[in-house]
N, C-alpha and C positions, 0 to 999 in steps of 0.2 A: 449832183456832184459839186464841190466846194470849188472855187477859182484855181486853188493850188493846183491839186490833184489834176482838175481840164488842162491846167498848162505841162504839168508834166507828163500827159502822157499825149501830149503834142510833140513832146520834146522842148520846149523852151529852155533855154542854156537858164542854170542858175548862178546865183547871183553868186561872185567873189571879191573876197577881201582886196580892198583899194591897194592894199600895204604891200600885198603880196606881188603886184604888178607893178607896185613902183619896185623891187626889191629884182624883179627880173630885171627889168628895165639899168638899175643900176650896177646888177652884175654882166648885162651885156655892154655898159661902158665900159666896167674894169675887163673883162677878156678882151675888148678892143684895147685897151692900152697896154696891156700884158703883151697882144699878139705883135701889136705897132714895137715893143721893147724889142721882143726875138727875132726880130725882122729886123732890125740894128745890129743885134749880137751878130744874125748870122751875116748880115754885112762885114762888118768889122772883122771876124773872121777868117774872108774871104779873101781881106784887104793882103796884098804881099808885106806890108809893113807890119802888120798883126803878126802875120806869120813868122817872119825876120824873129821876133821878142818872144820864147818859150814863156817868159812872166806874164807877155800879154795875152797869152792864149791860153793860159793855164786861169788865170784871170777869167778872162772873156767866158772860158769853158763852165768856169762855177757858177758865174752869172748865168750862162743861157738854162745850163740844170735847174737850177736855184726858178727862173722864170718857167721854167715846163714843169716843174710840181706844181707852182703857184696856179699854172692855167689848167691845169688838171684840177688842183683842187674847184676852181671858178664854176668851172664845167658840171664836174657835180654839183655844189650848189646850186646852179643855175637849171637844171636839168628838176634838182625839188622845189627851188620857187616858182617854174614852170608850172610841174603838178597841180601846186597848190592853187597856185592863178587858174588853172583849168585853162593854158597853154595850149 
């Protein structure tokens, strides 16, 4: 039996692409700053002076939407660079 084959069915993890693990790696930075962003909105929010201003919360509101697609979209992606990297 050839080296490969003995390790695979040892089970030895194979090998994956370097790019693919920098690419998790770098969409777990952006859902940390995405999430650190909505963690602000929903601050600000909260704030009585936010509330006082229907412009600032009508504002504020686009922005946190606008940020929870963005992490959604992150999410999926990062859930297939995972895959890939063998995650």
């Amino acid at each position: 039996m050839d080296g490969r084959r003995a390790s695979e069915q040892r089970g030895a993890p194979e090998r994956r692409p370097a790019g693919s693990q920098r690419e998790v790696r770098r969409l777990e930075r952006e859902i940390a700053r995405v999430e650190t962003a909505i963690a602000e909105v929903e601050s600000a929010l909260a704030d009585p002076a936010t509330l006082a201003d229907r412009e600032a919360v009508a504002g504020r509101g686009e922005e946190h939407r606008g940020l929870q697609e963005e992490l959604a979209w992150l999410l999926r992606e990062w859930e297939r660079a995972a895959e890939a990297a063998g995650a």
